[in-house]
Structures are given as C-alpha cells and as structure tokens.
C-alpha positions in Angstrom: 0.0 0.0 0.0 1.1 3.2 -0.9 -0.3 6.9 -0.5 0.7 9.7 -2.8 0.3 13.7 -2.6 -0.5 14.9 -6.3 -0.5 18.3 -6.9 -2.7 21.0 -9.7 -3.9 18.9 -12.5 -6.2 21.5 -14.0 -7.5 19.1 -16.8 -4.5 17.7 -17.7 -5.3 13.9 -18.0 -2.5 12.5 -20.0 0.0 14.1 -17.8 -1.9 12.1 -15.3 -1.6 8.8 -17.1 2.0 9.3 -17.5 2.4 10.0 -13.9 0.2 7.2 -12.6 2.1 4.5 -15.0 5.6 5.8 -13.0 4.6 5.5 -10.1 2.6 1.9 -11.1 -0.7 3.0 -8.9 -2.9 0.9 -8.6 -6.9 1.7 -6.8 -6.9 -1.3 -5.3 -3.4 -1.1 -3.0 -2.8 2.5 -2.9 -4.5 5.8 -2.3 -4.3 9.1 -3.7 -4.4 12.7 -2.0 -5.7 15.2 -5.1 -4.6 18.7 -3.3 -7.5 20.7 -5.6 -7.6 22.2 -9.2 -8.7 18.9 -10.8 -10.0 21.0 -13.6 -9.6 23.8 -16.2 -7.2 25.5 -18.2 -6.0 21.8 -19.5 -7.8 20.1 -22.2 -9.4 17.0 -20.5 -10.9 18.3 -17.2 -14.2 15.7 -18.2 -12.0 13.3 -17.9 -9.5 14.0 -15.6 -13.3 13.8 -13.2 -14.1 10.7 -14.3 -10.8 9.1 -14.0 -10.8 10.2 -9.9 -14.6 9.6 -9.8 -13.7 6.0 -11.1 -11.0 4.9 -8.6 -13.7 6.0 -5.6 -12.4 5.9 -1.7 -8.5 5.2 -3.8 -8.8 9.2 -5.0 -9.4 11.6 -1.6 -9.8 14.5 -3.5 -9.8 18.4 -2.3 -11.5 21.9 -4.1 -9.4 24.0 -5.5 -10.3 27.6 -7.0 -10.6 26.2 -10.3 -13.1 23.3 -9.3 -14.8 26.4 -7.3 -15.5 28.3 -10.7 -16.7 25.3 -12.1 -19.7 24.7 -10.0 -20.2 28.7 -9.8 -20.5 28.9 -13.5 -23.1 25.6 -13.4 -25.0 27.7 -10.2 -25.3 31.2 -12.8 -23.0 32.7 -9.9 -20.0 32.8 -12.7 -19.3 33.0 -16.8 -17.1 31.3 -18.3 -13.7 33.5 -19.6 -11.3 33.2 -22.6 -9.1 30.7 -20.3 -11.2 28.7 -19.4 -11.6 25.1 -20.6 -14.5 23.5 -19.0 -17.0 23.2 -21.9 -15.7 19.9 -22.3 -17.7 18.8 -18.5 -20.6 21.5 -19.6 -21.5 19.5 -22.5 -20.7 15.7 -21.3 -23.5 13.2 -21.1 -22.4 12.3 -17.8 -22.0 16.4 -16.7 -24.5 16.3 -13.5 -22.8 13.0 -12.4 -19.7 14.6 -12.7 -20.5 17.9 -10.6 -22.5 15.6 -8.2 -19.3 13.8 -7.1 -17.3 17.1 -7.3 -19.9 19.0 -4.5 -18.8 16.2 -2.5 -14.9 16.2 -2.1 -13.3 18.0 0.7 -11.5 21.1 1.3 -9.0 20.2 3.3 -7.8 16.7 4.7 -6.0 15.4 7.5 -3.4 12.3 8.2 -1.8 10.9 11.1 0.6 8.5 11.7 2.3 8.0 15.3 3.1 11.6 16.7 3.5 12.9 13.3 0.5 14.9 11.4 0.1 16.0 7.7 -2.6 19.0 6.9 -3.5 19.0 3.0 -5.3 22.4 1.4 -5.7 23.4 -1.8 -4.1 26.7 -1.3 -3.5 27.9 2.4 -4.0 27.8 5.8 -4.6 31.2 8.2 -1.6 31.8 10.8 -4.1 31.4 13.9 -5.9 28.4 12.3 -4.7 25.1 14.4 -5.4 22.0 12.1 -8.8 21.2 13.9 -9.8 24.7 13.2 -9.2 24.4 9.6 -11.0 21.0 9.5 -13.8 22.5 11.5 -13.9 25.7 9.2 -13.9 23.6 5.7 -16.2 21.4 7.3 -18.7 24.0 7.7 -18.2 25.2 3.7 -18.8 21.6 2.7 -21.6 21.6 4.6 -23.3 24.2 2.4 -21.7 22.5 -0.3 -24.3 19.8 -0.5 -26.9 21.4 1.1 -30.2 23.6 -0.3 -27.9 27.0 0.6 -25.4 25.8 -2.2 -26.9 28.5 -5.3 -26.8 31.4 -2.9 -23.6 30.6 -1.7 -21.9 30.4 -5.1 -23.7 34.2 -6.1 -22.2 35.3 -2.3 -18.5 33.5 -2.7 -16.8 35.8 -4.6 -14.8 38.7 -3.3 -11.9 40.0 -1.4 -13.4 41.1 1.9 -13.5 40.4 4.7 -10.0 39.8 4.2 -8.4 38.4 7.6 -10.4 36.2 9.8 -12.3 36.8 13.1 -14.4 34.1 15.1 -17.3 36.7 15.1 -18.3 35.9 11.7 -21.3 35.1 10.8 -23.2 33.7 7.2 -22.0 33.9 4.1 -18.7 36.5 5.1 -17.5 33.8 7.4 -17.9 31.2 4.6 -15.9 34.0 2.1 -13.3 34.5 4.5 -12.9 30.5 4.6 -12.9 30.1 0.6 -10.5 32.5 0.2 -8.2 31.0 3.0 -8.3 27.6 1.6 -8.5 27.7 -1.8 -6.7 31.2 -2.9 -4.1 32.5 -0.2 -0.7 33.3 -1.0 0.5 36.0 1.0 -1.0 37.6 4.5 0.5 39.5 7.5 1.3 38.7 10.9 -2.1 39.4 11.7 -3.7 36.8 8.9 -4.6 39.6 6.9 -4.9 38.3 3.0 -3.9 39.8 0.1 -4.7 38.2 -3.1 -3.6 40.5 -6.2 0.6 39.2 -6.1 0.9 35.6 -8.0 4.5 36.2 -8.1 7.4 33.4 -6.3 7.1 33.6 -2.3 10.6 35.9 -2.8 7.8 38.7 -4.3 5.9 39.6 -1.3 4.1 43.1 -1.1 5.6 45.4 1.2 4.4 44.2 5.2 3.6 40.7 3.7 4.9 37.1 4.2 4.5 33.6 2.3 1.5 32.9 4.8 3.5 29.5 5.6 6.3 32.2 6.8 4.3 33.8 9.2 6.3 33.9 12.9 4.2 31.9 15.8 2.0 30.2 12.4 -0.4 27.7 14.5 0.1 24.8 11.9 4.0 25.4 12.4 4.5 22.6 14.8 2.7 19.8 11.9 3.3 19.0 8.1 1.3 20.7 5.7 0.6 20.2 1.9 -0.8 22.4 -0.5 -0.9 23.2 -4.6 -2.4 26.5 -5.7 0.9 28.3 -6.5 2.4 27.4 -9.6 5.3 30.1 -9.5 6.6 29.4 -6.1 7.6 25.4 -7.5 8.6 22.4 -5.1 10.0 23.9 -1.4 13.0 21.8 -0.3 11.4 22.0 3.4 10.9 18.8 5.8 7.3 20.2 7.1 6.0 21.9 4.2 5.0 20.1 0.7 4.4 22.9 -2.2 2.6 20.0 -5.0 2.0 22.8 -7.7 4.7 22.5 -9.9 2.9 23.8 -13.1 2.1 20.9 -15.3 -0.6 23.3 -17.2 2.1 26.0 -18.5 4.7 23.6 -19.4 6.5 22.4 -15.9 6.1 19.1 -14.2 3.1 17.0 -12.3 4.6 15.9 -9.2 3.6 13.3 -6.8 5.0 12.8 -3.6 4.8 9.4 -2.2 4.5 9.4 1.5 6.4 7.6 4.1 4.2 5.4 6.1 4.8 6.7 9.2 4.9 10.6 7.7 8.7 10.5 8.6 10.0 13.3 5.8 13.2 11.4 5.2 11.1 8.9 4.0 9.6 10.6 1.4 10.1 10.5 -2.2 9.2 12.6 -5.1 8.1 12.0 -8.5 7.6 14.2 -11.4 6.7 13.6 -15.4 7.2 16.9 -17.7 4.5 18.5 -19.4 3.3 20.3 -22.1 2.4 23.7 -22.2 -1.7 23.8 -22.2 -1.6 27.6 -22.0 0.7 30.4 -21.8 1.0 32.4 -18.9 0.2 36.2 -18.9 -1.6 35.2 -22.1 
C-alpha cells in the first residue's frame, strides 16, 4: 500500500496517465491525496473527473479555485472566460454526475501516523488556524456545499473582503473568508490579513507581507502541511511543508510525492513527469 500527494492537475489527463504508470498505482493497493484544481485551463478536465470519480475511496480528493468556478459557472454565480476550458464537463453526457461527485470532495484533509501529522489544502492555511480549526472551518463550507444553501452561496462566494479572519463571523462573510483561506491565499500578514492580487514566487511579497507559511508563531508550524495552488513558487525543499504545484498546465512538471508510512520526511520520495504547455501564462 502506498499513498501519494498529487498536486494541480487542471484538466491535464495524460500528464496524469504518465504520472500514474511511474509510479505503477494501482486503486486497489494505494491511495491518492488530489490537493484541488482537478480542472480547467487543461484540455481533459471531463475526464481527468471521471478518471478520480472511477477509482472511488483510492482518490481523496480536495477543491481547489478552479473546481470552485466550475460549480459557480453551473450555479449562474460565474461565466465562463477566454481561459477557461470546461465546456468539455458543460456539454458531457455524464456532466451532472460529474458535478455531483465534485460538490462532495473535501476542502482540506487530515493524516496521522504515530506523533507525526500532515494538513492538506488546496491553497493555504490562516496563521491562527490550528489544524482542527481548519477541518472544522472547511467542514462548515462543505456543509453548504451539498446542502439547499449551495446557489446562494456560489452568487455570495466571490470577493476579497473580509480579508483576515475573526471568530465573530457570521453567514456567508465567514464562509468567504474561509474560501478565500483555503483555496486562494498566498500571501497575508502577521495578523492573517490576505492579500490576493501578487501571483508572483514567495521571494515577491508586497511590502508588510509574508508567504502565509512564513508567518512567525503560524499555529500549523509545529505539523506538516501540503498544498498546490501556487504554480510560480515550484517544489519547497522543506521537511514540514509540501508545495505539489509545480505547473504541469504551463509547461512544468506534475509531481507526486509518495508518503512515508509513518509521515517521517526522510522517508519521502518525489516523482515528477514533464508536461506540455496547455496555455501560456500572462496570455
């Protein structure tokens, strides 16, 4: 048995064959962790969905942004733009089936092994959040998810305020606040508040900003964490922190990271095929 971190797909299924033929994955022995952005800007996001939806309980899979937009533009909440590349799941036979499973995966995920724990998010995690907060808080998202709220929620998610995080919230701004966290942060301050216009490397922060996994006294600092999201920030060479995105879409790599079975980092090992450019960034 083996379990593997995979980072940003975005609708890239072939580089996903390639990758799961190197590693030799099979549904029935191993398990994969799917850290969000299954969809969009790649050709196949249809069937990049039905490939996770087919290996069941073997693909834990989280929302990412993209996967977001997807079920906002289905919910009237969102249009479609130039980049985007989800007609392919708009006009499949098996569409509803394939949103259905989507409105059920997870936004963020938690294993333990022993004393050692690994946090997985799509994007980010909030400097005062502890792990139990953040599954708590994503819980309460997934909730509404797959509940009757879900269409207002999509036309209420969008937005970049409030944009730092106070246990006072209430409705759909606490929700917001949560989205943003998990499936868009890059940088924030000391205090957790966001900023989400800089897409730059983590080396690129706006004046009295951080990497928000740099933040000083960061609750989560203590456990590993795992996240995709940021393409130009690449694999981080750090024992506690797992950056998956390594931009297969624009012409870098799909990495998986197969996991030590007792989350001990030395025993770690990462894997990576090269892809082709789907899109162009800037373009």
């Amino acid at each position: 048995m083996a379990l593997y971190l995979i980072g940003d797909i975005q609708g890239c299924d072939g580089a996903l064959q390639r990758l799961l033929d190197t590693i030799a994955f099979s549904p029935s022995r191993d398990t994969l962790y799917v850290l969000g952005d299954l969809v969009n800007r790649g050709p196949q996001s249809d069937a990049v969905l039905r490939r996770l939806m087919g290996y069941g309980d073997a693909a834990q899979c989280l929302l990412g942004n993209h996967d977001l937009h997807l079920l906002a533009v289905v919910q009237g909440a969102r249009r479609l733009n130039r980049r985007d590349t989800l007609r392919c799941v708009l006009d499949a036979p098996d569409c509803s089936c394939l949103l259905h499973w989507l409105r059920q995966q997870r936004l963020a995920l938690r294993l333990v092994a022993g004393p050692r724990e690994l946090l997985m998010v799509h994007a980010g995690v909030l400097p005062a959040w502890s792990a139990a907060d953040t599954l708590a808080l994503a819980g309460e998202v997934e909730a509404v998810l797959q509940g009757a709220q879900m269409v207002k929620f999509f036309h209420a998610m969008y937005g970049n305020a409030p944009n730092q995080w106070t246990n006072d919230l209430a409705g759909f701004e606490r929700l917001r606040v949560i989205v943003n966290a998990l499936t868009r942060l890059r940088f924030c301050t000391a205090q957790g508040e966001m900023e989400f216009d800089s897409k730059e490397g983590a080396g690129a922060a706006p004046t009295g900003y951080l990497p928000w996994f740099d933040v000083p006294g960061r609750a989560t600092a203590s456990i590993s964490v795992a996240f995709g999201h940021w393409s130009t920030l690449g694999w981080l060479n750090r024992a506690n922190l797992y950056s998956m995105d390594t931009g297969c879409v624009w012409g870098g790599t799909l990495s998986a990271l197969k996991l030590d079975t007792q989350l001990d980092p030395a025993g770690h090992a990462l894997i990576q095929v090269q892809c082709p450019a789907e899109q162009q960034p800037g373009l």
